[in-house]
NUZA-249430 format. One record per residue (C-alpha): residue number from 1; z, x, y. Coordinates in nm, 3 decimals. Example, Ala and Ser with C-alpha at 12.3 -4.5 7.8 and 13.67 -1.06 7.14 Angstrom:
<sites>
+-----+---------+---------+---------+
: num :      c3 :      c1 :      c2 :
+-----+---------+---------+---------+
:   1 :   0.780 :   1.230 :  -0.450 :
:   2 :   0.714 :   1.367 :  -0.106 :
+-----+---------+---------+---------+
</sites>
This chain:
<sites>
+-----+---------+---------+---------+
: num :      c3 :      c1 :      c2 :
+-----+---------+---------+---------+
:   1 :   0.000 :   0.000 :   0.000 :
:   2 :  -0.131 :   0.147 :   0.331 :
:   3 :   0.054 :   0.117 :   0.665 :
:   4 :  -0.182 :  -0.142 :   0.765 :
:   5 :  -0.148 :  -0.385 :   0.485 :
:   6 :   0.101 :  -0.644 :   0.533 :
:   7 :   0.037 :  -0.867 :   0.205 :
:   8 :   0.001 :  -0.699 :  -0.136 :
:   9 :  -0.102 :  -0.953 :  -0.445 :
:  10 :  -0.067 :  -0.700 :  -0.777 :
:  11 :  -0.171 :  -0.861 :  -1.123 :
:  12 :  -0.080 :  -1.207 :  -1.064 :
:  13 :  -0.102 :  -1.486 :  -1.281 :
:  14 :  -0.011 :  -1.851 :  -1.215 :
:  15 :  -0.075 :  -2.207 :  -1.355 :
:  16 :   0.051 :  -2.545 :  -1.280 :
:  17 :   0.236 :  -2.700 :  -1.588 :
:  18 :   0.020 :  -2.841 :  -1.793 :
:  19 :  -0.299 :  -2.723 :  -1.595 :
:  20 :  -0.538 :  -2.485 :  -1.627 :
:  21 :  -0.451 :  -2.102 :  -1.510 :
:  22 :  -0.533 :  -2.111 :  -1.171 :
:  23 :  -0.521 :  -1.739 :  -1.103 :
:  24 :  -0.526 :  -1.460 :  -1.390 :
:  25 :  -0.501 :  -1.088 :  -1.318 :
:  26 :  -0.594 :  -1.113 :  -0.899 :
:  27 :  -0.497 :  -0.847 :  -0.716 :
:  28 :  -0.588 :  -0.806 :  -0.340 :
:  29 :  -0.447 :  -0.640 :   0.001 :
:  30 :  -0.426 :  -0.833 :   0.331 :
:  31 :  -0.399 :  -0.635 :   0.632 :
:  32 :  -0.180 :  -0.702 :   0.927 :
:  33 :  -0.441 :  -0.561 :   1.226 :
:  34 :  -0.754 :  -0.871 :   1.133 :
:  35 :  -0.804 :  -1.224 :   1.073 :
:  36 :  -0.868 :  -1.273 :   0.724 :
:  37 :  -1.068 :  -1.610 :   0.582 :
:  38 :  -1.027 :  -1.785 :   0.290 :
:  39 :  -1.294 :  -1.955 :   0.183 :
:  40 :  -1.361 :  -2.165 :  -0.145 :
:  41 :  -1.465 :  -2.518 :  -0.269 :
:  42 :  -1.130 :  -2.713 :  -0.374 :
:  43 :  -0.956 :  -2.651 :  -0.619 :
:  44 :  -1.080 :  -2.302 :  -0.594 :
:  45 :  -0.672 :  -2.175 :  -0.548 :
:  46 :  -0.657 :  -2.084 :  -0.167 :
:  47 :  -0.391 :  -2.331 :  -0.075 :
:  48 :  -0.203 :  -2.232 :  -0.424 :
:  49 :  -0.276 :  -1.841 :  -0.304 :
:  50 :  -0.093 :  -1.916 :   0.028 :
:  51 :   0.174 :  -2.090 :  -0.113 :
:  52 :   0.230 :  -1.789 :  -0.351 :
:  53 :   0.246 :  -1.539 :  -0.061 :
:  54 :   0.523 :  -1.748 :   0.089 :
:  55 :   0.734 :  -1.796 :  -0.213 :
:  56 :   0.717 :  -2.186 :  -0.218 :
:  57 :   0.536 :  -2.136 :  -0.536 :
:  58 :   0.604 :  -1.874 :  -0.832 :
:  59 :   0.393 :  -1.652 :  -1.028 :
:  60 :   0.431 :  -1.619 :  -1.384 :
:  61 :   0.369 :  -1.248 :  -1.380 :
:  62 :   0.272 :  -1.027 :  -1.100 :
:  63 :   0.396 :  -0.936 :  -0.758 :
:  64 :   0.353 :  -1.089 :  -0.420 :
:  65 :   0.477 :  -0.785 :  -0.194 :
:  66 :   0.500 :  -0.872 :   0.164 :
:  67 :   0.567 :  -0.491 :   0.381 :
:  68 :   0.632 :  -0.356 :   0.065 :
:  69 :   0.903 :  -0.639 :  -0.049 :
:  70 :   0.884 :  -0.818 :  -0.388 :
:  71 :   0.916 :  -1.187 :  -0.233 :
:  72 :   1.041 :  -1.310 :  -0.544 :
:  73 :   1.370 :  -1.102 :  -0.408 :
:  74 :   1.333 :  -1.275 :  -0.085 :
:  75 :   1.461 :  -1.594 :   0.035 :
:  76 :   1.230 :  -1.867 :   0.213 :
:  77 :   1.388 :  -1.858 :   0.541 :
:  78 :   1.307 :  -1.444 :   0.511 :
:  79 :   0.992 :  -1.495 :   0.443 :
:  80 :   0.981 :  -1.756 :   0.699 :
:  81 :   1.106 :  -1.517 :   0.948 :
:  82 :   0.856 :  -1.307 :   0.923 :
:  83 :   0.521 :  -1.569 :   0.854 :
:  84 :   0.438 :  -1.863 :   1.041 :
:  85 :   0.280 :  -2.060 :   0.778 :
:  86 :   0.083 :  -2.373 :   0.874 :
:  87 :   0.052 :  -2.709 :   0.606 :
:  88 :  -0.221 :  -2.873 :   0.502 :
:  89 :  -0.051 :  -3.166 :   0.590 :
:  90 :   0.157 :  -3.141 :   0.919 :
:  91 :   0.367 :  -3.413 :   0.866 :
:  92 :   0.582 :  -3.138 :   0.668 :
:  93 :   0.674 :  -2.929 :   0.978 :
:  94 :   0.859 :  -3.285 :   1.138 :
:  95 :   1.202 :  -3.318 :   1.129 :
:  96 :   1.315 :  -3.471 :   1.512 :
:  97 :   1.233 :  -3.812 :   1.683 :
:  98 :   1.032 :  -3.653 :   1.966 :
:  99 :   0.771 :  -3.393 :   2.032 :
: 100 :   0.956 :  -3.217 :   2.256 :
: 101 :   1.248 :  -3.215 :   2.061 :
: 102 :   1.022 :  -3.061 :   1.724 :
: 103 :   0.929 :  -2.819 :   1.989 :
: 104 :   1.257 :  -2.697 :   2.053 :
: 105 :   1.454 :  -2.715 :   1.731 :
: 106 :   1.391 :  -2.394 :   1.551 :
: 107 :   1.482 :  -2.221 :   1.862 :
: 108 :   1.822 :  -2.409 :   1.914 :
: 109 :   1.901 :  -2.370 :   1.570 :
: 110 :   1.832 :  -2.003 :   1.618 :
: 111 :   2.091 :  -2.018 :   1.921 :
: 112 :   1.859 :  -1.936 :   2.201 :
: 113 :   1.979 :  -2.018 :   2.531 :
: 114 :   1.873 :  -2.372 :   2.714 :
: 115 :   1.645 :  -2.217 :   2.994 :
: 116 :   1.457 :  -2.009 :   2.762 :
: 117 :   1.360 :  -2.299 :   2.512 :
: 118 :   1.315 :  -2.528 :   2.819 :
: 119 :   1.065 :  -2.259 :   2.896 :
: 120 :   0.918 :  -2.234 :   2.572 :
: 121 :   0.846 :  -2.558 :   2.497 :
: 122 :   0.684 :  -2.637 :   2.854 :
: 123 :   0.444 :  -2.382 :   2.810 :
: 124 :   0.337 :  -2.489 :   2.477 :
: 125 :   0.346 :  -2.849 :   2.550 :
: 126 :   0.126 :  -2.748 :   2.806 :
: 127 :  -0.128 :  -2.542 :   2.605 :
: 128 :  -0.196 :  -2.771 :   2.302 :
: 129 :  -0.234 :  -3.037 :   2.603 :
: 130 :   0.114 :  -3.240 :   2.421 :
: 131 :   0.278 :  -3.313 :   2.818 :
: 132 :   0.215 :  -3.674 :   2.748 :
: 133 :   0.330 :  -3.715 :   2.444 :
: 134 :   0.655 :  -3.512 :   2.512 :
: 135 :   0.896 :  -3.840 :   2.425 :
: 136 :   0.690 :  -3.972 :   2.105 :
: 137 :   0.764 :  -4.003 :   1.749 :
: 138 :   0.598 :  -3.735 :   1.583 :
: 139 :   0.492 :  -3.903 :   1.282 :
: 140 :   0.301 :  -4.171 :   1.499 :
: 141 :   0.090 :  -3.967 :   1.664 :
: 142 :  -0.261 :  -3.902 :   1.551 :
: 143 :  -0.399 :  -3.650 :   1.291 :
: 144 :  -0.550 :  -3.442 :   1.546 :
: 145 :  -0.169 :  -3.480 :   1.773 :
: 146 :   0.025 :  -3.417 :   1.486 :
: 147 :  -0.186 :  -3.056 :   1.390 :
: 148 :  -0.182 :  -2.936 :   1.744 :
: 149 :   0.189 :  -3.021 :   1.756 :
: 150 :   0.305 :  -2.840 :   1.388 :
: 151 :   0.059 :  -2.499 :   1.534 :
: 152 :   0.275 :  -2.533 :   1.838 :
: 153 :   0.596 :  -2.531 :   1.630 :
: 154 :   0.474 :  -2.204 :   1.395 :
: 155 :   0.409 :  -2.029 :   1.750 :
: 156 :   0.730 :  -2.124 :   1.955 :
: 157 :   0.872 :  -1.906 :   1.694 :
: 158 :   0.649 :  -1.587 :   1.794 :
: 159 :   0.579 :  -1.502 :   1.393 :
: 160 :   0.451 :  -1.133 :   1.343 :
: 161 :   0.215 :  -1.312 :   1.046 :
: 162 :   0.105 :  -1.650 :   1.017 :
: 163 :  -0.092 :  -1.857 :   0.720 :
: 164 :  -0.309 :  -2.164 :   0.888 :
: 165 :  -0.382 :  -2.415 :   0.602 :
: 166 :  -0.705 :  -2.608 :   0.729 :
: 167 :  -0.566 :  -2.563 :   1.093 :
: 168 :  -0.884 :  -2.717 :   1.257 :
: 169 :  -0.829 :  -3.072 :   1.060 :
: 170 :  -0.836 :  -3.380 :   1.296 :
: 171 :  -0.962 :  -3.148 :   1.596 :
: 172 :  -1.231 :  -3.215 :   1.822 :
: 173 :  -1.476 :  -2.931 :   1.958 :
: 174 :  -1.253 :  -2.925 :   2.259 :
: 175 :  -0.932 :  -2.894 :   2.089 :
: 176 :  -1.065 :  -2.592 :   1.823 :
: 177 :  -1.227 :  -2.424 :   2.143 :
: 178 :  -0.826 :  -2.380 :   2.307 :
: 179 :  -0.703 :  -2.315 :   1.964 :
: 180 :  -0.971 :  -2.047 :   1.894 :
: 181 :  -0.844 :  -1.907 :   2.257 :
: 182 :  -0.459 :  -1.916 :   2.160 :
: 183 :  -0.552 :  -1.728 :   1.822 :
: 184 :  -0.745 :  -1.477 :   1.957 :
: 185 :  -0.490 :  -1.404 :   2.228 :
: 186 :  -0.194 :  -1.381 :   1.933 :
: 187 :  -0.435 :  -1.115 :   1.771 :
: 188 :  -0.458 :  -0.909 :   2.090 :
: 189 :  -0.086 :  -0.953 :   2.076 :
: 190 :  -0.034 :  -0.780 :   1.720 :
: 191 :  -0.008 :  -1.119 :   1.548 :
: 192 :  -0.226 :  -1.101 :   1.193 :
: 193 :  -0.304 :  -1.410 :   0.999 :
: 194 :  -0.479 :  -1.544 :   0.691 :
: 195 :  -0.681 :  -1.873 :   0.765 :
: 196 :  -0.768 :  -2.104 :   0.496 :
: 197 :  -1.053 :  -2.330 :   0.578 :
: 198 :  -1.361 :  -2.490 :   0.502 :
: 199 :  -1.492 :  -2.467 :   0.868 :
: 200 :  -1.731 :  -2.201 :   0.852 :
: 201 :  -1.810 :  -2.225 :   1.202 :
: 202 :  -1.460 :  -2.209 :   1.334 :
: 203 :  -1.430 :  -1.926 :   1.091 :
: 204 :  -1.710 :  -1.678 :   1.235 :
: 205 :  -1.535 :  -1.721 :   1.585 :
: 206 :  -1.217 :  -1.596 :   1.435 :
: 207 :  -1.251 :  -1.410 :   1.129 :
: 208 :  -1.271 :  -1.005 :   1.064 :
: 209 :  -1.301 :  -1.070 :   0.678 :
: 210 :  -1.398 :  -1.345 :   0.476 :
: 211 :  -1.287 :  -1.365 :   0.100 :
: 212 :  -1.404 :  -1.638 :  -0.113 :
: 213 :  -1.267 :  -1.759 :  -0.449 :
: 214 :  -1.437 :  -1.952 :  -0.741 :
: 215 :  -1.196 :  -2.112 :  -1.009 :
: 216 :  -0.909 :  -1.835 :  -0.926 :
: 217 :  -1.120 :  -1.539 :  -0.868 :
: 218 :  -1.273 :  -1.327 :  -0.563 :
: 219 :  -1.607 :  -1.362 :  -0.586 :
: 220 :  -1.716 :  -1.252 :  -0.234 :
: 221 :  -1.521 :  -0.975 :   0.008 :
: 222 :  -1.626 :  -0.865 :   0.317 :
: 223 :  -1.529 :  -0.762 :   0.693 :
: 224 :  -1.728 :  -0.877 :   0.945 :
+-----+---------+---------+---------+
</sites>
């Protein structure tokens, strides 16, 4: 494992109970300093392969080292600590009654002090264009709403990684141009992330590499 690589898969094998194996023998390296894509039909394994690499799912042999850590040894909230990692479904990132208050509740938990989540939260409120919807019910708003609100969550917390599962869902050309923006200005920042998506053109905006998987395995690899 270089310096630069962030996310080590080594020999891993997983199926779901019952199921066929979804991944036998992968091994791959994700850097920190690049966007990397993952591509594939579904079913292919990229959602499984994210959930992998943040523990919420467990190999049956192999290693999922993240900066040289076996995460198997790690707890979710330290692996949470250090990646962002975006749903497929947002509805999973809601716990509070109002937007504003799902913006600010990691960082109260966390202990932060009033002015600087106050601070927080208006800017980001203000750059996923949420200001009017500040004082409603997450799970009421609309598909597109409740995306831009649960990537506004992941980034109030100022990850060093994140994983984006499908984050262009329920977004209009507007709403992927300012989140292509945001992204690219996180990267400038030092922030690396793995993007799984079937939105090839949001994808050449973003990406440095795409990888593609077929039925568990890399069948295509390559920075662009």
């Amino acid at each position: 494992m270089t310096y630069l690589d962030f996310i080590e898969i080594k020999n891993l094998h997983f199926e779901y109970v019952n199921g066929r194996p979804i991944f036998n023998n992968l091994s791959l390296r994700i850097r920190m300093d690049e966007v990397t894509a993952l591509l594939g039909s579904n079913g292919s394994g990229k959602t499984t392969l994210g959930k992998l690499i943040m523990g919420i799912l467990r190999p049956i042999r192999g290693q999922v080292l993240i900066s040289n850590r076996d995460n198997s040894k790690m707890t979710l909230a330290e692996i949470g600590s250090k990646i962002g990692y975006l749903f497929q479904n947002p509805e999973k990132h809601f716990f509070c009654n109002t937007v504003e208050e799902e913006l600010g509740f990691a960082l109260k938990f966390n202990g932060c002090e009033e002015a600087f989540i106050k601070n927080r939260v208006e800017g980001l409120l203000k750059e996923f264009h949420l200001e009017g919807l500040r004082e409603s019910f997450p799970l009421l708003l609309s598909q597109g709403e409740k995306r831009r609100l649960a990537i506004a969550t992941i980034l109030i917390n100022e990850p060093e990684y994140m994983i984006l599962d499908e984050p262009t869902n329920g977004l209009d050309f507007e709403r992927k141009r300012i989140l292509v923006g945001v992204l690219r200005e996180l990267t400038e920042k030092g922030v690396g992330m793995t993007i799984i998506s079937h939105d090839h053109s949001f994808i050449e905006e973003i990406a440095h590499r795409k990888i593609e998987i077929h039925r568990g395995e890399i069948i295509y690899d390559q920075r662009i």
